[in-house]
N, CA, C and O atoms as a DFTB+ gen file, in Angstrom:
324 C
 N C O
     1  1     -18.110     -44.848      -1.037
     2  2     -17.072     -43.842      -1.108
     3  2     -17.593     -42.634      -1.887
     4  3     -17.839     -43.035      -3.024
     5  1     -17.897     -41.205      -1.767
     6  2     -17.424     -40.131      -1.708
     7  2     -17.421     -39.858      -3.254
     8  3     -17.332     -40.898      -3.905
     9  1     -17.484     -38.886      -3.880
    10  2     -16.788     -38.787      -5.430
    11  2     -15.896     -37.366      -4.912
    12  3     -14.788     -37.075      -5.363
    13  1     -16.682     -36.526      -3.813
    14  2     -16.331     -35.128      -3.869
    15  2     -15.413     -35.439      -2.163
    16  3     -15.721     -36.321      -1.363
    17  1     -14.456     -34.583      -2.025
    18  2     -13.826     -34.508      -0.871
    19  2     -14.737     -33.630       0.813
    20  3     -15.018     -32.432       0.805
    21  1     -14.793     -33.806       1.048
    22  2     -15.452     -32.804       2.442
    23  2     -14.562     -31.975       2.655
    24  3     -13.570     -32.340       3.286
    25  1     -14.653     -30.850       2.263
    26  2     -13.805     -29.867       2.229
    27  2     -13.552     -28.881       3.785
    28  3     -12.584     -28.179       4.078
    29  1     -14.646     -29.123       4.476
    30  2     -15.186     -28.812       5.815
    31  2     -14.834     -27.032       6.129
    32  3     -14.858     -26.350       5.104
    33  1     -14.586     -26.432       7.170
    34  2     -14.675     -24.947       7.279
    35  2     -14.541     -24.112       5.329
    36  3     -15.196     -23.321       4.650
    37  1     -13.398     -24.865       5.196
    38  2     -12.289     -24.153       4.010
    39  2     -13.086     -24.180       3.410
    40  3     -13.357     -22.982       3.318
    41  1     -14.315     -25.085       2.403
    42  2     -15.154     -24.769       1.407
    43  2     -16.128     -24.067       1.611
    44  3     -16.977     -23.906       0.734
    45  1     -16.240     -23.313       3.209
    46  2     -17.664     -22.866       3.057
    47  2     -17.667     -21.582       2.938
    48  3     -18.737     -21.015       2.718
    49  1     -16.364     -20.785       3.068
    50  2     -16.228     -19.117       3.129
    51  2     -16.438     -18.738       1.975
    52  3     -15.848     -19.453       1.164
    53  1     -17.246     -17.608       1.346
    54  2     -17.763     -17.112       0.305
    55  2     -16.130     -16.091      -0.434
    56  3     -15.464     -15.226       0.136
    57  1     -16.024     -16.466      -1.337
    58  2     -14.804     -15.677      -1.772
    59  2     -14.963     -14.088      -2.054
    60  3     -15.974     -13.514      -2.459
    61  1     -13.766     -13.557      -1.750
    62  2     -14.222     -11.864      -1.858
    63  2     -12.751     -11.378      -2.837
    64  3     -11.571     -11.654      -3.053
    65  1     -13.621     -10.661      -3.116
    66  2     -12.011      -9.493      -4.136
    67  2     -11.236      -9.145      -3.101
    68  3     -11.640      -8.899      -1.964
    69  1     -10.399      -9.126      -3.387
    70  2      -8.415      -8.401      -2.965
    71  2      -8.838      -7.064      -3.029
    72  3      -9.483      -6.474      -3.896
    73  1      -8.178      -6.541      -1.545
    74  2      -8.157      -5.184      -1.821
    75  2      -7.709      -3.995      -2.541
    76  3      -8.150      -2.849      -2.630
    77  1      -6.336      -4.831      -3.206
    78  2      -5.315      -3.807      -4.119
    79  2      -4.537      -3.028      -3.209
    80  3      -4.177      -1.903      -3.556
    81  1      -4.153      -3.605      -1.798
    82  2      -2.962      -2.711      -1.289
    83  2      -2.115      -3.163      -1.375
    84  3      -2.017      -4.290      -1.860
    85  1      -0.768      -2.219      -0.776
    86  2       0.033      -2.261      -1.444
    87  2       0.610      -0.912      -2.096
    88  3      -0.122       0.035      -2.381
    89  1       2.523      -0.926      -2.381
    90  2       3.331       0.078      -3.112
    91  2       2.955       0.146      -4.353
    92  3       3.200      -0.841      -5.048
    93  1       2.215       1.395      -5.019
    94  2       1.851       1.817      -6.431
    95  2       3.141       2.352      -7.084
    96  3       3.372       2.078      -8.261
    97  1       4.057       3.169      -6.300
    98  2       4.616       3.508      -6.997
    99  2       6.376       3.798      -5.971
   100  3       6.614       4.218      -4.839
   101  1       7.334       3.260      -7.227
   102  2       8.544       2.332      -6.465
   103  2       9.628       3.241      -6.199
   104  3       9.552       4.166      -7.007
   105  1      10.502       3.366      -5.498
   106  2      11.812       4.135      -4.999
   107  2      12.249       4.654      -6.589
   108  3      12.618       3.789      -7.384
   109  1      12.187       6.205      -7.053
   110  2      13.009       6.040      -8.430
   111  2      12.028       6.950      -9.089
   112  3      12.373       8.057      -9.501
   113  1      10.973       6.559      -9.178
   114  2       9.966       6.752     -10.689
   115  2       9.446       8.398      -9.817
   116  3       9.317       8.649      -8.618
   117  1       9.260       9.231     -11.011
   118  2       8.826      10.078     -11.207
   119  2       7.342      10.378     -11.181
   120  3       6.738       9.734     -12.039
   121  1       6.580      11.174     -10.442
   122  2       5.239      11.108      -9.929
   123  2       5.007      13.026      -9.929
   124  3       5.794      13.966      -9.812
   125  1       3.289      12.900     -10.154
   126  2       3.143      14.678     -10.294
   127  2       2.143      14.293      -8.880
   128  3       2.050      13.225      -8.274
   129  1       1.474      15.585      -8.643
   130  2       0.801      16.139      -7.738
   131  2      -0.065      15.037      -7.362
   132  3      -0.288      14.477      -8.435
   133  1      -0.870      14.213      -6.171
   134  2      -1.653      13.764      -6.223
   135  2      -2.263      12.069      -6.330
   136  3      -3.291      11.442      -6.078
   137  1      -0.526      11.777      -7.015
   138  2      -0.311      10.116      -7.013
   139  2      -0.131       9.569      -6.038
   140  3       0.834       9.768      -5.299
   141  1      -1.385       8.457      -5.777
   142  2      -1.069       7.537      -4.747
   143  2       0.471       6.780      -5.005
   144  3       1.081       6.585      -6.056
   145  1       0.655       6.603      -4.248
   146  2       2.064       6.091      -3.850
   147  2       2.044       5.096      -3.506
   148  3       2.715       4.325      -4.192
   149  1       1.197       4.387      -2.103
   150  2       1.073       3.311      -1.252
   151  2      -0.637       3.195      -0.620
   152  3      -1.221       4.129      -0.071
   153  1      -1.185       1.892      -0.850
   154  2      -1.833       2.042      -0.099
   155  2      -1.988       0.753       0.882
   156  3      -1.645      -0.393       0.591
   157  1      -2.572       1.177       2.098
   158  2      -2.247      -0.120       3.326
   159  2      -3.158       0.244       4.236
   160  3      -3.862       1.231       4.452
   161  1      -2.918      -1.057       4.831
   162  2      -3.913      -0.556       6.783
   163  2      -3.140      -0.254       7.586
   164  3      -2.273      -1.103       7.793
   165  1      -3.077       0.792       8.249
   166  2      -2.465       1.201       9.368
   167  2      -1.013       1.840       8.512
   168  3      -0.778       1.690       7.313
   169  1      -0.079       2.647       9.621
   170  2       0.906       3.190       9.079
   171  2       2.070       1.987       8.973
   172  3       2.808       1.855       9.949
   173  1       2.245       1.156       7.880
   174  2       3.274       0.324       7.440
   175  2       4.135       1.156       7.006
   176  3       5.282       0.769       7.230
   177  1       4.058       2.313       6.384
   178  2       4.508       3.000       5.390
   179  2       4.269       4.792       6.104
   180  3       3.112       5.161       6.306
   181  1       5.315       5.646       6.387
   182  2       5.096       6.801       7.218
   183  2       5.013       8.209       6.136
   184  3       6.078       8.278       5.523
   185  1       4.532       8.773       5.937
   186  2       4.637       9.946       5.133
   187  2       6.052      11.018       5.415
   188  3       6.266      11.434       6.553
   189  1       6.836      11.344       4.406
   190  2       7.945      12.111       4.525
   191  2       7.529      13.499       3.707
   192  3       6.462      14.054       3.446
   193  1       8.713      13.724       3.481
   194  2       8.596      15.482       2.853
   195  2       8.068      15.053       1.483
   196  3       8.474      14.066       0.869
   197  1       6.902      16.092       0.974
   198  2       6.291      15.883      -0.002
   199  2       5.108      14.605      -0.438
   200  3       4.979      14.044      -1.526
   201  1       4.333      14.401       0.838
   202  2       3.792      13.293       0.588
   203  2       2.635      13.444       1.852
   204  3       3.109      13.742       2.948
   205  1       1.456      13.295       1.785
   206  2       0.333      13.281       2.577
   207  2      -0.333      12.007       2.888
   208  3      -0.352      11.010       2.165
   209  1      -0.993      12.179       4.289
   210  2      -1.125      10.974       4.477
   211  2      -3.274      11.106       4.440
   212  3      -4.044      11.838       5.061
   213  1      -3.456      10.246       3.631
   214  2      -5.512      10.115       3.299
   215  2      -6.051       9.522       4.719
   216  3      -5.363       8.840       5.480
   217  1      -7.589       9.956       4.967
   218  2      -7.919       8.848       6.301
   219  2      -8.011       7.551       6.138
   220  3      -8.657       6.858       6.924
   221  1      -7.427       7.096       5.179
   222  2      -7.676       5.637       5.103
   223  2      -5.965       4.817       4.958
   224  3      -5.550       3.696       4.662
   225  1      -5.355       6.172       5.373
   226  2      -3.551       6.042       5.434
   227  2      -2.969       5.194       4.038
   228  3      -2.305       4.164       3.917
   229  1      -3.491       6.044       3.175
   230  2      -2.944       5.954       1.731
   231  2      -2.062       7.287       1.700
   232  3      -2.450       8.409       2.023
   233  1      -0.794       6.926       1.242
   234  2       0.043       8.005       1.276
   235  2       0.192       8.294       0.143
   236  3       0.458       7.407      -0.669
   237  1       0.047       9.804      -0.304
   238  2      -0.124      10.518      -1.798
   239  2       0.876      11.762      -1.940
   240  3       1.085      12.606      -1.069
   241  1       1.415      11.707      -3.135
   242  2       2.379      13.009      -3.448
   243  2       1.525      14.122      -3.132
   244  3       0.296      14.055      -3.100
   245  1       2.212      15.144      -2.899
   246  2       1.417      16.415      -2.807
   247  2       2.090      17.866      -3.581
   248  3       1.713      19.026      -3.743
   249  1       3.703      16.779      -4.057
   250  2       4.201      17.961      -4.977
   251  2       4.983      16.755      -6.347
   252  3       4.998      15.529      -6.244
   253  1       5.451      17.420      -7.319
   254  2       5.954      16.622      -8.198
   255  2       7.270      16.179      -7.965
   256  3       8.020      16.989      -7.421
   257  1       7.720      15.051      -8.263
   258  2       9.174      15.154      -7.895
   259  2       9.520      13.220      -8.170
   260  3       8.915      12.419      -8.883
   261  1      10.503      13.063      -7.429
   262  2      10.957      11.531      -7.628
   263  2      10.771      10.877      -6.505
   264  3      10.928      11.693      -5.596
   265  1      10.397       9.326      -5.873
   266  2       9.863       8.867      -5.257
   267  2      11.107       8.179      -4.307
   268  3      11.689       7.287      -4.924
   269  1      11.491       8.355      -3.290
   270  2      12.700       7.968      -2.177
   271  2      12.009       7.048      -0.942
   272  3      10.828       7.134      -0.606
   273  1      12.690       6.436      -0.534
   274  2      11.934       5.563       0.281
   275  2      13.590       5.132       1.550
   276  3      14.474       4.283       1.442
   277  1      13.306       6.265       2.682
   278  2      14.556       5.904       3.857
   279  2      13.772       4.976       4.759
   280  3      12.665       4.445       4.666
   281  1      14.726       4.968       5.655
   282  2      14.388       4.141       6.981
   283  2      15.042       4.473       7.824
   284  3      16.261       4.584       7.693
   285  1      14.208       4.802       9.270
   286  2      15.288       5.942      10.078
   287  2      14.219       5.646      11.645
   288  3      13.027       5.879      11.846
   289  1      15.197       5.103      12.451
   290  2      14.468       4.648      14.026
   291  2      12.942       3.965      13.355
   292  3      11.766       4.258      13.571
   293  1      13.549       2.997      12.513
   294  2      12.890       1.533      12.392
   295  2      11.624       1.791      12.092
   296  3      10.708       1.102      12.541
   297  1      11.401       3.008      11.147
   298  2      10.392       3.728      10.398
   299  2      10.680       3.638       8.891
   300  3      11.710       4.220       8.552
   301  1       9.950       3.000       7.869
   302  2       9.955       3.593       6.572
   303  2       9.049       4.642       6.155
   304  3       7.863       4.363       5.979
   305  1       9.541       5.995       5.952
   306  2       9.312       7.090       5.083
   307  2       9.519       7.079       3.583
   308  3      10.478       6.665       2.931
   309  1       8.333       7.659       3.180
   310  2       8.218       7.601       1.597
   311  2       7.897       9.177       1.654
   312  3       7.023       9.877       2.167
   313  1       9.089       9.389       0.838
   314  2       9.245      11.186       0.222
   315  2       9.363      11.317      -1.368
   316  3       9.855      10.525      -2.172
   317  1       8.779      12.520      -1.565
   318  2       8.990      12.877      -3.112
   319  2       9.958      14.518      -2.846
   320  3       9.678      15.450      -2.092
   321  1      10.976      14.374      -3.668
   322  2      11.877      15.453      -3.893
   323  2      12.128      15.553      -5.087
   324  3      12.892      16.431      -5.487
């Protein structure tokens, strides 16, 4: 008998760091010029008024203001006003 289990596919993948995506910053909080907001793959998350979208579709303030988050024809928009 064995001491160690055969772990088979599951033990053999080399582990990697987390990407860190994901909402940085939440419906409410106050943000200046330039703060990432969200970052993700693909548009999960749609850019609204006051908010730019990076080529890697990280959406960033582009003016100062407070952080709103609608939903409108089954789209979430993230705006700063």
């Amino acid at each position: 008998m064995s001491k160690t289990k055969s772990g088979g596919k599951t033990r053999q993948h080399s582990t990697r760091a987390g990407k860190r995506l994901g909402v940085k910053t939440f419906g409410g909080h106050t943000v200046h010029t330039g703060t990432i907001l969200v970052r993700q793959r693909g548009t999960k998350y749609h850019p609204g008024i006051g908010t730019g979208l990076g080529r890697d579709h990280t959406i960033f303030a582009t003016q100062p203001g407070t952080v709103t988050f609608t939903t409108r024809l089954s789209r979430t928009y993230i705006s700063v006003i």
